[in-house]
C-alpha positions, 0 to 999 in steps of 0.5 A, a space after each residue: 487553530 489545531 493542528 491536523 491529525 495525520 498517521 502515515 505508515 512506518 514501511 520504507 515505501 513511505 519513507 519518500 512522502 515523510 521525508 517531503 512532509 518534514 522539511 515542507 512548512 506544512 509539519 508545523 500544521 499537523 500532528 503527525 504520528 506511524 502505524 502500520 497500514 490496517 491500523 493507519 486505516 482504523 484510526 482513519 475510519 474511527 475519527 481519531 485522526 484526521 487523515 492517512 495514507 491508507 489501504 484502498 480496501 478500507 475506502 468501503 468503510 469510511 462514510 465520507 472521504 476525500 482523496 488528498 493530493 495527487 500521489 499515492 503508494 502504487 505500481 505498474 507492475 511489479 512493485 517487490 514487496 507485495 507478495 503471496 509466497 507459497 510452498 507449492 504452484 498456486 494452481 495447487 494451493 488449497 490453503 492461504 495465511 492472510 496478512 494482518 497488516 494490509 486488508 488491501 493486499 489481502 483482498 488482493 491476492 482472493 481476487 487474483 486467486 478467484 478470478 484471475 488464477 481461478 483457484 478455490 482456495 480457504 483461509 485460515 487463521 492458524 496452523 500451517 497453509 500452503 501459502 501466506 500473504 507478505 507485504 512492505 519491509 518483511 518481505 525484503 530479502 525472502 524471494 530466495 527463501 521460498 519456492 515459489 513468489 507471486 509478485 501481486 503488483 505484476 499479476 494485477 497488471 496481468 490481470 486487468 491491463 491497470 497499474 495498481 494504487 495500494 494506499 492513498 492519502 485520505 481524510 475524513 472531513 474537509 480540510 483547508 484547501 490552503 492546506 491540502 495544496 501545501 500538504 500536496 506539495 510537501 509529497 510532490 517535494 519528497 518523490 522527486 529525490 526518493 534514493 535519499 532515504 536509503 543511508 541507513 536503512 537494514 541491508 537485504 540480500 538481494 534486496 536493491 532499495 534504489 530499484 524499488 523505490 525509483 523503479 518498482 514504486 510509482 508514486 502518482 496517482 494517475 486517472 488509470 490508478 484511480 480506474 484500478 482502485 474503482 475495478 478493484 473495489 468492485 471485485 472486492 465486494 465480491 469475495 
């Protein structure tokens, strides 16, 4: 039987996932490759692979999908490395950079900037803005190098009451169910020691990685994060 093709994402924030699905008997069944989020999702959406953990926004592009499994990229509140980092208030930001990597966190920031922030503001694709959109391990170590910081986890919470779940896992086909409760419980396996990826990663000035990935993340895809992706998706196809 050929294996299954999955493409996970290269943040720290998956690190957990990977670290459960490699020692788990499921590796041997798949073929398993890195990318960043958006183009984690392309692949997806083009049939290259089977499954990813990918952005929620790209949902809306995918004919047929199946969630996979009960564990996601998510938060309840403030999760430290989604960001919108601005020169200004964002009352006064006129001007926005989005983040090439994510079209989630994108989406993310225009709703919370439309509806709840209530501010108007344009995008741009080059030259200076007042603010940008940053998100996964770029992020670490920059809430003291700019003037103001918009944790986009907190402000959802904020906003509607919800958690959040910035990626799932997702296929684009059935897949075996031997396989999807193996797959399960490989991601199962890896959370519950989720500090043991820490040796080794690039130290960060005020940047703790024990807070963020036994505090700031939450990783189970709960009915009340599958209520936020619903509203979010919603507000999404607004903008």
């Amino acid at each position: 039987m050929s294996k299954i093709k999955i493409s996970a994402v290269s943040y720290t924030n998956t690190l957990p996932f990977l670290q459960g699905i490699k020692a788990s008997p499921v590796m041997d069944r798949i073929d398993l490759s890195l990318d960043h989020p958006s183009r984690c999702a392309q692949r997806v959406i083009d049939n290259e692979v089977d499954m990813g953990i990918i952005p929620i926004a790209a949902l809306l592009s995918l004919p047929y999908y199946r969630i996979i499994g009960d564990y996601c990229i998510g938060s309840d509140g403030e999760v430290d490395s989604v960001f919108i980092f601005s020169q200004k208030p964002i009352h006064e930001v006129k001007t926005i950079h989005l983040d090439d990597q994510s079209r989630t966190s994108n989406g993310l920031a225009q709703i919370l900037l439309k509806y709840h922030w209530k501010v108007d503001v344009d995008v741009v694709t080059e030259g200076e803005a007042d603010a940008f959109v940053l998100i996964g391990d770029r992020t670490f170590g920059k809430k003291e190098t700019i003037p103001y910081v918009y944790d986009l986890g907190y402000y959802w919470k904020a906003f509607t009451g919800l958690p959040f779940a910035f990626a799932v896992w997702v296929a684009n086909k059935e897949l075996p169910a031997d396989f999807v409760a193996e797959f399960n419980q490989a991601l199962a396996d890896g959370i519950s020691h989720p500090q043991d990826v820490i040796k080794g990663l690039p130290v960060y000035d005020n940047f703790d990685y024990s807070s963020y990935l036994t505090e700031k993340l939450d990783f189970h895809l709960t009915p009340k994060k599958r209520e936020a992706i619903q509203k979010y998706l919603e507000l999404y196809q607004t903008l």
